[in-house]
C-alpha atoms as one frame of an Amber mdcrd trajectory, in Angstrom:
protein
 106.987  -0.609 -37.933 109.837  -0.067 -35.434 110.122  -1.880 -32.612 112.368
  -0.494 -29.142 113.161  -0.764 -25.385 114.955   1.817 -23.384 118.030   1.249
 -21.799 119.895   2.266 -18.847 124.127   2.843 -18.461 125.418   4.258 -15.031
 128.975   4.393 -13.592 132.074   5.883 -15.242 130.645   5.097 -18.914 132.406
   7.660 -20.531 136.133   7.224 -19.585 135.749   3.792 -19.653 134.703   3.704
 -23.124 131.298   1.427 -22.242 129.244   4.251 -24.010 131.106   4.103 -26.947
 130.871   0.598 -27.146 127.370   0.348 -26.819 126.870   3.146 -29.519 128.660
   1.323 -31.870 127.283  -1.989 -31.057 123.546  -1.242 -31.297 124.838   0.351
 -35.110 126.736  -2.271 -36.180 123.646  -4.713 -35.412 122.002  -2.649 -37.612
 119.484  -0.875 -35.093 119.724   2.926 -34.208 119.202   4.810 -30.583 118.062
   8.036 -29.133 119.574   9.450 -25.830 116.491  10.029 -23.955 118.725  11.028
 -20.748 122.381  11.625 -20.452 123.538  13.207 -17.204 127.306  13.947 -17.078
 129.273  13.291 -14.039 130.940  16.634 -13.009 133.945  15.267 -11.082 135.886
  12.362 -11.502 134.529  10.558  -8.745 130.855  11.442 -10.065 129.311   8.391
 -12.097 127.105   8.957 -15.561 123.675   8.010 -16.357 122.485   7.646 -19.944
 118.958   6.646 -20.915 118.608   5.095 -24.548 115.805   3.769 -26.751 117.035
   1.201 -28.661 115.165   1.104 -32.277 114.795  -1.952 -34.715 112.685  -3.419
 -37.520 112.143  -6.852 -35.878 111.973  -8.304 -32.365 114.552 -10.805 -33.231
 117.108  -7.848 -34.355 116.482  -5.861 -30.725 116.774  -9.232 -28.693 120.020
  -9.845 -30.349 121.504  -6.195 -30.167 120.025  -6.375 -26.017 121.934  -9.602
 -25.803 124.957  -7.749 -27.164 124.968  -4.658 -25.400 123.718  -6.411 -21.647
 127.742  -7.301 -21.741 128.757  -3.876 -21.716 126.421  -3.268 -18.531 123.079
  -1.977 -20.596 120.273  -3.253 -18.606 116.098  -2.336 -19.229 114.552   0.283
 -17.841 111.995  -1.655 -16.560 113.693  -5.003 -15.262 111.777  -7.861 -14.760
 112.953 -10.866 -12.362 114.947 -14.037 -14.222 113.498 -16.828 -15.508 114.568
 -20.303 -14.334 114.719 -23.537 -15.171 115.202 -26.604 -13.768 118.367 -28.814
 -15.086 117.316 -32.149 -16.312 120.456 -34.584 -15.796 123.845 -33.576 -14.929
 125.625 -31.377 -16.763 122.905 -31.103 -18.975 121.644 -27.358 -19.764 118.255
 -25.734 -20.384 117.872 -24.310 -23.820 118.293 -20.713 -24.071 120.567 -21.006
 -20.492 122.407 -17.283 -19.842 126.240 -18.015 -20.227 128.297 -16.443 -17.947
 130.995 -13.591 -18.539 133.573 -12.933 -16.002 132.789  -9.338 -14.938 130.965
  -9.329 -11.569 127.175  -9.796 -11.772 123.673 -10.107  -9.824 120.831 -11.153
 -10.738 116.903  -9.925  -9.514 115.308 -13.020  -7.811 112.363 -12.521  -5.699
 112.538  -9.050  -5.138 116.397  -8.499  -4.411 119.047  -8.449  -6.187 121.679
 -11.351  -5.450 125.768 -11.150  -6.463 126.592 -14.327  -8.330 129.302 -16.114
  -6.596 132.985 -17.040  -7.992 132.291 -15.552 -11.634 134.151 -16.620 -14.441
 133.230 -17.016 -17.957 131.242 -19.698 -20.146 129.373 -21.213 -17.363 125.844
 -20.870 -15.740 124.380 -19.424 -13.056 122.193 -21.482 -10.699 119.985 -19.946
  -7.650 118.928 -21.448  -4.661 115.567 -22.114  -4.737 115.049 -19.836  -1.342
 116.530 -16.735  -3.473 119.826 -17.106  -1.274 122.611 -17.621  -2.916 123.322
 -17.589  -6.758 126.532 -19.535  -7.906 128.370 -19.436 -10.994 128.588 -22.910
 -12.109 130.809 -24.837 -14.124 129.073 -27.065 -17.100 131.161 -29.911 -15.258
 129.443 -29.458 -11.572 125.823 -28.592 -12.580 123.361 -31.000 -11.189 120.049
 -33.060 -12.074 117.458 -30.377 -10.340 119.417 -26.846 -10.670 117.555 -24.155
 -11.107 119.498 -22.583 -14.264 118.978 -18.963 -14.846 117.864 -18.625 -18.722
 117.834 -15.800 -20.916 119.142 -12.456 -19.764 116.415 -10.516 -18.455 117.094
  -9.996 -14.413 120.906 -10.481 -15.009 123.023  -7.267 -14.544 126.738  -7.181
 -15.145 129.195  -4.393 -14.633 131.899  -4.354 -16.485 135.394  -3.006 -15.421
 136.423   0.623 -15.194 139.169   3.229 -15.878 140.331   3.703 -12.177 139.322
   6.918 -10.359 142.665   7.582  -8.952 146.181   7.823 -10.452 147.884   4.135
 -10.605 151.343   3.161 -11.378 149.805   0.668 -14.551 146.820   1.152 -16.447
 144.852  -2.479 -16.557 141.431  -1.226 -17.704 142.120  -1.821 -21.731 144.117
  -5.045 -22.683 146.523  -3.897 -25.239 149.680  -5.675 -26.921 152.703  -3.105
 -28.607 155.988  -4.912 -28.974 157.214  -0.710 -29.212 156.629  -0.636 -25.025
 159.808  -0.134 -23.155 159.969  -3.069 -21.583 161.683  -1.506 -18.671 159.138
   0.851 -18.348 156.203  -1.401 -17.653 158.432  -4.039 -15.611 158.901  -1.112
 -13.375 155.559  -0.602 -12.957 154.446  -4.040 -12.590 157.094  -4.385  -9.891
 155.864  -0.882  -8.043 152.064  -2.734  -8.254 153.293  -5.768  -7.022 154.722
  -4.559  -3.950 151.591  -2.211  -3.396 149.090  -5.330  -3.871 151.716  -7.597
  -1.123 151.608  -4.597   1.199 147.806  -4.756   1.729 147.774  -8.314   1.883
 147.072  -9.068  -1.657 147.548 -12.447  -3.248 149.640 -12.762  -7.042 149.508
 -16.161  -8.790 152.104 -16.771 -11.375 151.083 -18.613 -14.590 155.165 -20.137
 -15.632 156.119 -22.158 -18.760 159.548 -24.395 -19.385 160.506 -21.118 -20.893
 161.460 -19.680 -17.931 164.293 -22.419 -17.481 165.190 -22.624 -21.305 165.986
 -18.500 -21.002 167.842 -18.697 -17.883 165.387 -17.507 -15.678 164.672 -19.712
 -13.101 167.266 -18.333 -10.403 165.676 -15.399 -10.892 161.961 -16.288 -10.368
 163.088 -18.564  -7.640 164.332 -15.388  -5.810 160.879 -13.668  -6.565 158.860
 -16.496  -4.706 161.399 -16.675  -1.569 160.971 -13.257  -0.921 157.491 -13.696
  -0.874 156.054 -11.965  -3.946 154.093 -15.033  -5.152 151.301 -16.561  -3.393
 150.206 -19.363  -6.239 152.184 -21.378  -9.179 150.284 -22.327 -12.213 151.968
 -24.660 -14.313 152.200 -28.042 -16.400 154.806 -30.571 -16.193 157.401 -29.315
 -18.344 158.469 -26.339 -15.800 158.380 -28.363 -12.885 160.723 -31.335 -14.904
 162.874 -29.209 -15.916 163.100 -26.583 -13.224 164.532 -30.331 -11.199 166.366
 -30.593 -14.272 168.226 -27.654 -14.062 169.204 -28.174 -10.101 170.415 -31.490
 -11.117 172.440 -31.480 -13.723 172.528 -27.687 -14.883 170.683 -28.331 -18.341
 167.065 -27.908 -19.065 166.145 -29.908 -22.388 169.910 -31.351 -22.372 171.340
 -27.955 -23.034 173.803 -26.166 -20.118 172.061 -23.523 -19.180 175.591 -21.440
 -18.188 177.099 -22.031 -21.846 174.532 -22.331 -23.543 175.804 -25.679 -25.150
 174.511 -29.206 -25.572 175.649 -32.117 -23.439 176.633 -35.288 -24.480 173.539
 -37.110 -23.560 171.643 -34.450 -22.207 168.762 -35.352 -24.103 168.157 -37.938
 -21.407 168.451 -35.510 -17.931 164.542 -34.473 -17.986 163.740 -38.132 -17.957
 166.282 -39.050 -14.774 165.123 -35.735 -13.415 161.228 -37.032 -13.477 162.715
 -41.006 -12.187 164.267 -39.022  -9.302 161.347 -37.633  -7.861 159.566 -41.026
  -8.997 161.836 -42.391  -6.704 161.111 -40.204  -3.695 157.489 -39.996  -4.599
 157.027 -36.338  -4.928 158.337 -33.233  -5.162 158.386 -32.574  -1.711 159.238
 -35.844  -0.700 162.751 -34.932  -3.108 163.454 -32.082  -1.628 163.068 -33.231
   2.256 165.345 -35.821   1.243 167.989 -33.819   0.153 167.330 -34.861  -3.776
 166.200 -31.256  -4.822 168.385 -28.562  -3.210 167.655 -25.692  -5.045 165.090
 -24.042  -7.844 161.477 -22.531  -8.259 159.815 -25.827  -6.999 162.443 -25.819
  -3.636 161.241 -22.376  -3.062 157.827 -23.172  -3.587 157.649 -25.733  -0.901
 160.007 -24.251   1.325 157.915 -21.039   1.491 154.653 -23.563   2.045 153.697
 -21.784  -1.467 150.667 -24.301  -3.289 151.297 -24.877  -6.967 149.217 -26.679
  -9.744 150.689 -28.974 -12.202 148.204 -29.586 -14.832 149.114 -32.169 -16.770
 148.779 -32.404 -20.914 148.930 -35.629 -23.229 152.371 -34.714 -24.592 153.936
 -35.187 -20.765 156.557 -37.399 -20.229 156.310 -39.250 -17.381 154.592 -37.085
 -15.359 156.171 -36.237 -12.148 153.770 -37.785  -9.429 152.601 -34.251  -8.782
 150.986 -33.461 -12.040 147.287 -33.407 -12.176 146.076 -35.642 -15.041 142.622
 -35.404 -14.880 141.946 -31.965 -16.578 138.216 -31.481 -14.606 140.214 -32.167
 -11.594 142.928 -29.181 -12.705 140.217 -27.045 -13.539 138.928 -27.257  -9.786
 142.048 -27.269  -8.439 143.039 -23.925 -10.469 139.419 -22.256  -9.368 139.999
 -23.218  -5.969 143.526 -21.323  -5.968 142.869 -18.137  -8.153 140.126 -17.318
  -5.282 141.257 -13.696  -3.489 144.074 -13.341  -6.784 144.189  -9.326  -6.810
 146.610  -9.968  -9.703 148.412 -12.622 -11.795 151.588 -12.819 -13.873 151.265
 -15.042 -17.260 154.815 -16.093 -18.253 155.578 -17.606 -21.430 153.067 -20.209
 -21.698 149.789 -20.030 -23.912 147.901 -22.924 -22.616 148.140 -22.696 -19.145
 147.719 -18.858 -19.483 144.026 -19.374 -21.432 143.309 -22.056 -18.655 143.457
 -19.657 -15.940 142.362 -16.743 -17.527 139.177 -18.221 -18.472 139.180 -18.900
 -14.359 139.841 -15.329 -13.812 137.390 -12.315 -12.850 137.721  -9.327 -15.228
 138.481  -7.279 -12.150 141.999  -9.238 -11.407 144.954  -7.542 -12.502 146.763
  -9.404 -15.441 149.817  -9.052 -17.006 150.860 -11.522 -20.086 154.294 -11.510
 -20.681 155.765 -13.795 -24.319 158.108 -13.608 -27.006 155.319 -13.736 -29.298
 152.982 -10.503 -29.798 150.124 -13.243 -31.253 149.843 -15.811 -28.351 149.257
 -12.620 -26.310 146.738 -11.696 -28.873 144.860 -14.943 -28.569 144.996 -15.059
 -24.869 142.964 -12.251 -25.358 140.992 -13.037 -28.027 139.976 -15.938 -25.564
 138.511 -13.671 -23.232 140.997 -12.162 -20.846 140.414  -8.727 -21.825 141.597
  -6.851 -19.120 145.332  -8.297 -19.779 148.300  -6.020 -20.198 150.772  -7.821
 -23.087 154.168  -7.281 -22.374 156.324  -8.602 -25.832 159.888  -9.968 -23.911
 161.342 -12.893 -23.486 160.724 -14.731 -20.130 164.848 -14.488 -19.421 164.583
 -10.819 -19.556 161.436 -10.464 -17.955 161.557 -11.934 -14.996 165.323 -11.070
 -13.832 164.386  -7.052 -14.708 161.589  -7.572 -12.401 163.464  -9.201  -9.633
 165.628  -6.268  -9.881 162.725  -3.646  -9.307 161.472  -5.213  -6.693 164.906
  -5.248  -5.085 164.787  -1.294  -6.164 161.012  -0.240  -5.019 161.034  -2.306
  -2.021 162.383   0.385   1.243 163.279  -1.159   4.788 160.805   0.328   7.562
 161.544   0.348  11.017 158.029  -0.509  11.803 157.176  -2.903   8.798 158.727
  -4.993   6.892 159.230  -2.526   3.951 157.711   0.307   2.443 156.705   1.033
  -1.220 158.628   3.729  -3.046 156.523   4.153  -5.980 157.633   5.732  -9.491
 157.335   9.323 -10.480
């Protein structure tokens, strides 16, 4: 004997894809479905509605293809309120806790529906016991005494998607095609760049020591003074050799203008990180007159925060690195807040760090020499990432170039966008 529960889908679940998805999820989980109701939005700003019975042989088999599908935005028909549970030591979780994705989501708790607060993925979601608030929590902060949400019923997530309106980039399905033209796409990122900055959006830039290796640094250094970046992400290997570079003109010992090894130039990272010892910090160099140039001048001339999260492979650190990875984490959550989009450049780590930080609704665009880090940056769970296959040295000055392009003087403004045909 069969067992079922019906299902509902609204929004834009057929451009999207979501319907799809679900279709071939409840299948591959070896249950089958029967559209009950499936009303068809008639114009593109009309949402869908499906209905669906989901069918299976065992209760265990329909829990696990619900549990599937609730990702994609299926909810019940008939929704009950969540179940809670009280944490019983710090960081401690109640069995059969819901874990978090990072597409915005409520949950029904005493009678209303509540949006979780700061989503991201892989952590819990605790309410306040007045039916308040409910906070997406970090297995690091939960508390003795939190009342956990467990299991999924009374959760409701909506997943991203397709735009309603034309855009200059499409950053509803995360894709990776080393065939893209790279000039193409920088183009666009540029033109959505300088849209976002014109209504006040915030960009955070994710930067590995590639950046200086390739020759790039003037150029991103340029992007952040003319205010295009809001946030730096990075570890201590961009900031040490960023100094590096405005130094002694080598990153990693090599001369970055001939491309050549210096006689001892193995050593300039490690003078480069006693300088700013010396001082005792970054900004300290720089006000000093140590550190006249570079993406770290720029950043703390233009008051711009960064992150330096530090690994166990550092050397020295500089005395701005952040060794204590909890404290990173918070630090990176607490500076990805408002994001409306973020640039990954050339550095796998610190790119799954702050994607896993990252709402599915923030624009993301991964940008590496390497088609499969980008693939396991999204294998991680940054799904809604765009992967750009280029190196970081031709990446970034093309795109300092189209924003120099796109961006028009206004007599009124400060500049006006000129998008692309």
């Amino acid at each position: 004997m069969q067992v079922s529960r019906e299902v509902e889908l609204e929004g834009h679940i057929i451009d999207s894809g979501i319907m799809t998805k679900v279709f071939d999820r409840i299948m591959d989980k070896g249950g089958n479905f029967e559209i009950i109701t499936f009303e068809v939005g008639k114009r593109k700003t009309d949402s869908s509605y499906a209905r669906l019975k989901v069918n299976t042989d065992t209760e265990q088999q329909l829990q696990a293809i619900l549990s599937e599908i609730h990702r994609f935005g299926a909810h019940l028909l008939f929704e009950e309120e969540i179940s809670v549970s009280s944490a019983e030591g710090d960081r401690i979780v109640p069995k059969g806790f819901y874990s978090t994705t990072h597409h915005p989501t409520s949950v029904k708790y005493r009678g209303r529906w509540i949006p979780v607060e700061h989503i991201e993925m892989d952590c819990t979601i605790v309410v306040d016991p007045e039916g308040k608030s409910a906070l997406c929590t970090p297995l690091s902060k939960l508390k003795k005494g939190d009342l956990v949400v467990v299991g999924e019923e009374g959760v409701r997530v909506d997943p991203p998607e397709r735009p309603r309106q034309l855009s200059n980039f499409e950053f509803m399905h995360g894709t990776v095609s080393p065939e893209r033209p790279s000039e193409t796409i920088i183009a666009k990122v540029a033109a959505e760049m300088i849209a976002l900055k014109a209504k006040g959006g915030k960009i955070g830039l994710v930067g590995g020591p590639a950046i200086i290796h390739t020759g790039a640094a003037r150029a991103l250094a340029s992007i952040i003074r003319k205010g295009y970046i809001d946030v730096l992400f990075a570890g201590n290997a961009l900031a040490t050799h960023d100094i590096e570079y405005n130094l002694y003109g080598t990153s990693l010992g090599m001369d970055i203008c001939t491309g050549k090894p210096v006689t001892g130039g193995h050593k300039n990272h490690l003078y480069a990180i006693s300088e700013v010892m010396r001082a005792g910090s970054i900004k300290k160099a720089i006000e000093t007159g140590v550190i006249t140039g570079g993406i770290m001048y720029e950043c703390v001339m233009k008051d711009i925060p960064f992150v330096l999260a530090g690994s166990i492979r550092d050397d020295g650190p500089l005395p701005d690195v952040i060794t204590d990875a909890v404290v990173a984490q918070d630090q990176i959550r607490s500076h990805v807040e408002g994001c409306g989009m973020v640039l990954m450049v050339a550095t796998l780590l610190h790119s799954v760090a702050v994607g896993n930080c990252l709402p599915s609704f923030v624009k993301t665009i991964c940008v590496d020499i390497n088609p499969s880090s980008l693939t396991k940056l999204m294998d991680r769970g940054t799904m809604q990432a765009i992967g750009v296959v280029s190196d970081a040295g031709t990446f970034l000055p093309l795109l300092e170039k189209q924003l120099e392009i796109q961006e028009v003087p206004s007599p009124s403004q400060g500049h006006a966008v000129r998008f692309l045909e």
